[in-house]
C-alpha positions in Angstrom: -36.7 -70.4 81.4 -35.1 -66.7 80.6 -38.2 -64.3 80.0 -38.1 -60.5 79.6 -40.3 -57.7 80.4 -40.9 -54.5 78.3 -40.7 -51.5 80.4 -43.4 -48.7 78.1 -42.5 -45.6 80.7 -39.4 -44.2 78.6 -40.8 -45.4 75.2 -41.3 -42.4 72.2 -45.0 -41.7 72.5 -44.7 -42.4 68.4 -43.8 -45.5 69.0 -45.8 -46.5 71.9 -48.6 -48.5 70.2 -46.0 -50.5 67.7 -44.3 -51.2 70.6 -46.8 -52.8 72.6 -48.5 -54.3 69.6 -44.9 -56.2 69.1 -44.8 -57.3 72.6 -47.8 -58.8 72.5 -47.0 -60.6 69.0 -43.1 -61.6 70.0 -45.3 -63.2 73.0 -43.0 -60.6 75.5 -43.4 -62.7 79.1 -44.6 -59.1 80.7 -45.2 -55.4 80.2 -44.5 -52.9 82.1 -46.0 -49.3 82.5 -47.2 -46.6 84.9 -50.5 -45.9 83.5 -53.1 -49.2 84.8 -55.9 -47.8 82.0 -52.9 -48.8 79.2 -52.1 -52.0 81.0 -56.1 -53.1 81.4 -55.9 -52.8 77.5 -53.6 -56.3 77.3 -54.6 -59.8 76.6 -54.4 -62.3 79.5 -51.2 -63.6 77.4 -48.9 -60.9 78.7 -48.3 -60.3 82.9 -49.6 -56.4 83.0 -47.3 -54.9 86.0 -48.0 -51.8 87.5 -44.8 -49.5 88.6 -45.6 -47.7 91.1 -44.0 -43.5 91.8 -42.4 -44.7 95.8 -41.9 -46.8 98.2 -44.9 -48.4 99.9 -45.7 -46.8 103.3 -44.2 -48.8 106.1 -47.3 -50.3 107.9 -47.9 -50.4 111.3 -48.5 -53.5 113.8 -52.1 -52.7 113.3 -51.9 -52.3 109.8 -50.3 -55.5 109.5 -53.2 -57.3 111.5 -55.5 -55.9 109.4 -54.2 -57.2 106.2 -54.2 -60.8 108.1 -57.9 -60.5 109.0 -58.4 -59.7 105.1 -56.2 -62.4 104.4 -58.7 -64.9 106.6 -61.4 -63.6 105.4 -60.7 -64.2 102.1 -59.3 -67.7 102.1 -63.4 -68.3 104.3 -64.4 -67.0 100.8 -62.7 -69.8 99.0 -60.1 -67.3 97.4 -56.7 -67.7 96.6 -54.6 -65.2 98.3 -50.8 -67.0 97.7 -48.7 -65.3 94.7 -48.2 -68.0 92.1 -45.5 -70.5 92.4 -42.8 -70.7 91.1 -42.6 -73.4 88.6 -46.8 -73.6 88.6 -47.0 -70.9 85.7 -44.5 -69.5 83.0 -43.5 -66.1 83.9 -46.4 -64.7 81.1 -48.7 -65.5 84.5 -51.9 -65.7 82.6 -53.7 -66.7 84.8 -52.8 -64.4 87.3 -55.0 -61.5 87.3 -57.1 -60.3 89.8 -60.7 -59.3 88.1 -61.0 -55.6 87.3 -57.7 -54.0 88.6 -56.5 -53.9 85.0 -53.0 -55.5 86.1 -50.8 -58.6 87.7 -47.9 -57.4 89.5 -47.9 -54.2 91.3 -44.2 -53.0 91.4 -42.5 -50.8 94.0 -39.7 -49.3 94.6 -37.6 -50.0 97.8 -34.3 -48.5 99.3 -34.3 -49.1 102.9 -35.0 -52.6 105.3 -38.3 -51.0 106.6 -39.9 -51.0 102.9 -38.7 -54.1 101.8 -40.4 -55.1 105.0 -43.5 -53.2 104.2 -43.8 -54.8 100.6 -43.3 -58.5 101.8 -45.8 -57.8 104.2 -48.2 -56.7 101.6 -47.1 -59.9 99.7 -48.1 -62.2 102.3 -51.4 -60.3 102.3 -52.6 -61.9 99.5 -54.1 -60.5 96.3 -52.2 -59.3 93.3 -48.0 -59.9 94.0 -46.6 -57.9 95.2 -43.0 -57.0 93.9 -39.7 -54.7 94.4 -37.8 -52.3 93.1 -34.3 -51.4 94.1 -31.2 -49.2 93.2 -28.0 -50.9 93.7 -25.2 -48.2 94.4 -23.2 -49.6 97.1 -22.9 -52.5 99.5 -25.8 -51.8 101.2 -28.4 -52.3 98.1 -26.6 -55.0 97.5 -27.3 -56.7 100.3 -31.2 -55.5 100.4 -31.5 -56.7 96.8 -30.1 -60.2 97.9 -33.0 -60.1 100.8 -35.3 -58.8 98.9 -34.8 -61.6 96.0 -35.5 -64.0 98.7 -39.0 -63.2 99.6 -40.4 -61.5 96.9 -42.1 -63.0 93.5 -40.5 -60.7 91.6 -37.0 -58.2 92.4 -36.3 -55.7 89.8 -32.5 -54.8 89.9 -31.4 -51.9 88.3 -27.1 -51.7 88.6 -25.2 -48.7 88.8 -22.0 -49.7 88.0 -21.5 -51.9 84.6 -19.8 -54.7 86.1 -21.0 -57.9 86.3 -19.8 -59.0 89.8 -22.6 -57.7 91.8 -25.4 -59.5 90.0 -23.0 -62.9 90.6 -23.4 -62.4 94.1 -27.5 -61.5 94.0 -28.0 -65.1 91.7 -25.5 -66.7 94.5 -27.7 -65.2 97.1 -30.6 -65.6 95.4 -29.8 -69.5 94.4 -32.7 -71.3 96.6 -35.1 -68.7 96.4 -38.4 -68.7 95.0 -38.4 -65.8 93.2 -37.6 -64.6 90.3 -34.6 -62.0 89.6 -35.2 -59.7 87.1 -32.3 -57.4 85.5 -32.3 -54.1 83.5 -30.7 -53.2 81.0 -29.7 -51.0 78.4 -29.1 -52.8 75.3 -29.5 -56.3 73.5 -25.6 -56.6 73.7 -26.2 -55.7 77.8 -29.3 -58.5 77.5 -27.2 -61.4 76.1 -24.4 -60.6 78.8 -26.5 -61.0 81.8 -28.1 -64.3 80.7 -25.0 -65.7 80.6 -23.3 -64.4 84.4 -22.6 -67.5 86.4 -23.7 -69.9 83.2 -27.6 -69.4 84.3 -28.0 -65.6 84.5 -30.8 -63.6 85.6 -34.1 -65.2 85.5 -35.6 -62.2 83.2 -34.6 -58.4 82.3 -36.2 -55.3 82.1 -35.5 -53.3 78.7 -36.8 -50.1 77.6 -37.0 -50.8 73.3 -36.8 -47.7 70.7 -38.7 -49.2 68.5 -40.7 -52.7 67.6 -37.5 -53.5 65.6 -35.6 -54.1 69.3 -38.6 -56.0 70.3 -38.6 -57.9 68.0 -34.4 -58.3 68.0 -34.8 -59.5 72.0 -37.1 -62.5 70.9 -35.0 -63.7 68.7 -32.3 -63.0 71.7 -34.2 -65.0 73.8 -35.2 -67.7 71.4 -31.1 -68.6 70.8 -30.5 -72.1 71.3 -28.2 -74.6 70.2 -29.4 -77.7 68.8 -28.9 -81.7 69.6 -27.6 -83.4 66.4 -28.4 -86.9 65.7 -24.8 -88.1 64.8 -24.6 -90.8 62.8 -22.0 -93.8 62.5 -19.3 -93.4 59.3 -16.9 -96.5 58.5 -13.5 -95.5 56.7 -13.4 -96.7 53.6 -9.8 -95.3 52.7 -6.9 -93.0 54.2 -4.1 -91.2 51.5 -1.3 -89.2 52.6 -1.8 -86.3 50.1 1.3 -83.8 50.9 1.9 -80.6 52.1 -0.8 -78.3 52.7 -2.5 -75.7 55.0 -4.6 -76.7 58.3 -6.0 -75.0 61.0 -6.2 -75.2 64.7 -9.2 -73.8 66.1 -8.6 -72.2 69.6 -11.9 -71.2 71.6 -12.1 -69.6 74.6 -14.0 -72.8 76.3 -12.6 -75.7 78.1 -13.8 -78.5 75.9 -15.0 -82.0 77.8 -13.1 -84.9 76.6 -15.9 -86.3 74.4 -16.4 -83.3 72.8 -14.6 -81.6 69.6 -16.0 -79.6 66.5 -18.1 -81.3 63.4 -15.5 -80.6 60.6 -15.8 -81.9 56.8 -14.3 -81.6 53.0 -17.9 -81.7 51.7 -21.0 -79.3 53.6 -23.4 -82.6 53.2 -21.1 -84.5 56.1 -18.7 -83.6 58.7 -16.7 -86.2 61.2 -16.3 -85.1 65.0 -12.9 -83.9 65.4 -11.4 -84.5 68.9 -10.3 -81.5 71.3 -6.8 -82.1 72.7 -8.3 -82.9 76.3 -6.6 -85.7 76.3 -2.8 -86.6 77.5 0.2 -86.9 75.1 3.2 -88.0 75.9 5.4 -85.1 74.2 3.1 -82.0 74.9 1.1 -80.4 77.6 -2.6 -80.9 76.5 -4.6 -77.8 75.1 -8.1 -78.4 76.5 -9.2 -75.1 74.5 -8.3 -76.6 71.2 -9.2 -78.7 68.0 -6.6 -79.0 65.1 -9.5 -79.3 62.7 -8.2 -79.9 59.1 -7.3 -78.0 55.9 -8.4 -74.2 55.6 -10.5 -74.9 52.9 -13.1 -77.7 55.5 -16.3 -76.8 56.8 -17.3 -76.6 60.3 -20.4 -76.0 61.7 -21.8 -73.4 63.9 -24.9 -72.0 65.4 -27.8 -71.4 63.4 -27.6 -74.1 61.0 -24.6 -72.1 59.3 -21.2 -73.3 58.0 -18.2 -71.6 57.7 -14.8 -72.6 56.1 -11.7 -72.7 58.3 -10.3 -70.0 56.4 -12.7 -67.8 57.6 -12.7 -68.6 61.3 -11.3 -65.9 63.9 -10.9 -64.4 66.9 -14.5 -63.9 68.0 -16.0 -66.5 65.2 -19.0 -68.5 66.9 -19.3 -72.1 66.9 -20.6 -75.3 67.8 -19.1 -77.5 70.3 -20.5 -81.0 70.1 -20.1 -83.8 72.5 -20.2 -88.0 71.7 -24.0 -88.1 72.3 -25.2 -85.3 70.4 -25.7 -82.3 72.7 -23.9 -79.0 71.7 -23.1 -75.7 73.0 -21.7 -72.3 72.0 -18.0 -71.7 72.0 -16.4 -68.8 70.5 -12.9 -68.8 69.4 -9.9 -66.6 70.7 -7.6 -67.5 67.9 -7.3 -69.7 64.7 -3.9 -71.0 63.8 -2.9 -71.6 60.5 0.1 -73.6 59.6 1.6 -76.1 57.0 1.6 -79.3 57.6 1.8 -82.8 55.9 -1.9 -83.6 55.3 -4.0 -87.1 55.5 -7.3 -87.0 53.5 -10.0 -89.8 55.3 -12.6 -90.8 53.2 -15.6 -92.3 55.0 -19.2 -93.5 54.0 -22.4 -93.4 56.0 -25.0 -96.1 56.2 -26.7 -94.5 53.3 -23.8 -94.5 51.5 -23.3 -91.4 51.3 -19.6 -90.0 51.0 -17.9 -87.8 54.5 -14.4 -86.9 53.7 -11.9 -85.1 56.0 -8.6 -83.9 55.1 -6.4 -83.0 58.4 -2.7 -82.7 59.4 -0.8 -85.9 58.7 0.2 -86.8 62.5 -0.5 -89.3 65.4 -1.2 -86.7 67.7 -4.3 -85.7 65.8 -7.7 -87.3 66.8 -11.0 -87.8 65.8 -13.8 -89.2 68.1 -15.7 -92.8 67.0 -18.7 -94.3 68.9 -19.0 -93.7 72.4 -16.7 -91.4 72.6 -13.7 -93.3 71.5 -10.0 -91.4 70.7 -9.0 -92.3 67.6 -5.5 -91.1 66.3 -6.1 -90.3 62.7 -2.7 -91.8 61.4 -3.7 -95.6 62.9 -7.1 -95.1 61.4 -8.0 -98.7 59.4 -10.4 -99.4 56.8 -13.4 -100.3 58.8 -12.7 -98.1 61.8 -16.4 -96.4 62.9 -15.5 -93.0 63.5 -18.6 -90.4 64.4 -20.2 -87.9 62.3 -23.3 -85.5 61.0 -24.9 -85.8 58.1 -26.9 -82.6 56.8 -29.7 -82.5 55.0 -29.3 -79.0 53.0 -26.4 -77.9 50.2 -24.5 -74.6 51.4 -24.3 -71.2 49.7 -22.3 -68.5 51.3 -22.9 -70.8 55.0 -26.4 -70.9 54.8 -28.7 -74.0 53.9 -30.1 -73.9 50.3 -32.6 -76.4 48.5 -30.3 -76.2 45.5 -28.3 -79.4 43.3 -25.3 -79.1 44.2 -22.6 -81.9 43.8 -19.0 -82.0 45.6 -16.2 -84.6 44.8 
């Protein structure tokens, strides 16, 4: 589960108090500060973690043994000296405080082999985790970040460079590691990026807010999720050739699986599951990116529980993909095609009796999915044919679900 942790060092001293009292309230996974008197202020919800000025001193062989007799000694006492695992608490680690140190993770900075050394020796030590900090610049911090991920509980990255391709190779690195990876960043657009590298992204970020406003914006950010839809079973009751008319293909920038398509419909209360074109024909290469979705003036339905009409979809428009059993994803399209074409209007009913039509081009190539993720081809559609759809449960103004009477025909 993505987390994030608020970093109060560069935050307007204005601001300071709003910021931490949104952090707490947004349920922020961690805060970050240099001052321990500010952190011992925060509830046991939030993991308080101490940054540190530089790099631990690198201990001696003596030093070393030392910490091990401590670490004896304590675990005689019946204390735990091990950093939390992994998957044993949510990164919020509330119940990871040592009594009266006012913090959870004590955070250092670390450039060289030696002081990553010196902190995982500290870590093994016992007591509060102990976790890094490091600079990458170059090849070299890019391969002490990778070790460091690997036996640290926590490695703060902060990037130099804006692309993307060093933190790829950190999460490759990093993939069987028990620790978590943890980001900075400058920005909520930066944020959403690196959650996404590699499809699973950092494990959490780092980001300095303005205000409780950005705070608040990140939780949200974090909260994003796409839904699964209980489709329901729709039996056509009637196909019409109605003439010419205007449709759409819907180009994203994702390969769709073969069971999946987008939720398309005439009327905002019901949409039918519109086939991508993942699957062979025999007199055009397939287009796994696209759906040819119906008439500009349709529905289709995106994240958020908002609609938007064909007509309106674009380069950079968000929606839902949807597969046979329900699940969904976001895709974003690259381009929408608009064309005219002959058009067939389907009229379907739902168990409740409830009306789903669907107006599309007028052609065998163009397919709709039916239970368990059959291929239909909407021109040998019967009456009778069980095609699959979603039924909503709110009228539409502007896209956005509204308690209101509203009737379409």
């Amino acid at each position: 589960m993505r987390f994030a942790w608020i970093d109060l060092r560069e935050v307007p001293r204005p601001q300071l108090q709003a910021v931490v009292d949104a952090a707490i309230h947004a349920r922020m996974a961690g805060v970050v500060a240099a001052d321990a008197e500010l952190l011992g202020t925060l509830p046991p919800t939030v993991t308080r973690v101490l940054a540190t000025g530089g790099p631990a001193p690198t201990p001696s062989p003596a030093a070393v043994r030392k910490l091990s007799d401590k670490e004896t000694k304590e675990a005689k006492e019946g204390r735990d000296t091990k950093a939390p695992d992994k998957d044993a608490k949510s990164p919020s680690g509330s119940d990871s405080s040592p009594v009266g140190n006012g913090f959870d993770v004590l955070l250092r900075k670390f450039g060289t082999q030696d002081e990553l050394d010196a902190l995982a020796a500290d870590h093994r030590a016992g007591g509060t985790p102990v976790s890094g900090f490091v600079d990458v610049r170059d090849d070299r911090t890019l391969q002490l970040s990778c070790a460091g991920a690997m036996v640290l509980p926590y490695t703060v990255i902060h990037f130099a460079d804006p692309t993307k391709i060093p933190l790829e190779i950190v999460l490759a690195a990093a993939e069987s590691a028990e620790g978590k990876l943890v980001t900075v960043v400058d920005g909520l657009e930066e944020a959403a990026i690196v959650f996404d590298v590699l499809e699973r992204g950092s494990d959490g970020i780092l980001f300095t807010p303005r205000s409780a406003d950005d705070v608040f914006a990140l939780a949200r950010l974090l909260e994003a999720t796409t839904p699964q839809l209980e489709l329901s079973t729709l039996t056509v009751e009637s196909i019409r050739h109605v003439g010419l008319g205007d449709r759409v293909c819907v180009d994203t920038c994702s390969h769709f699986e073969e069971d999946e398509g987008i939720l398309v419909g005439s009327y905002s209360s019901g949409f039918v599951l519109c086939c991508s074109e993942t699957h062979p024909l025999p007199y055009m290469p397939t287009r796994p990116f696209r759906v040819n979705a119906g008439a500009l003036h349709s529905y289709t339905l995106g994240p958020d529980n908002r609609t938007n009409y064909l007509s309106e979809v674009g380069s950079g428009t968000a929606l839902l993909a949807v597969g046979a059993d329900g699940r969904t994803r976001r895709v974003v399209v690259g381009r929408a095609k608009l064309e005219s074409r002959p058009l067939l209007e389907i009229r379907t009913h739902a168990e409740d009796g409830r009306l789903v039509s669907l107006t599309v081009q007028d052609d065998w190539h163009v397919r709709v999915l039916g239970p368990g993720g059959k291929v239909l081809n909407v021109t040998e559609l019967q009456t009778g044919d069980e095609l699959l759809g979603y039924l909503a449960a709110d009228k539409r103004h502007v896209g956005l679900p509204i308690g209101e009477f509203c009737k379409e025909v």
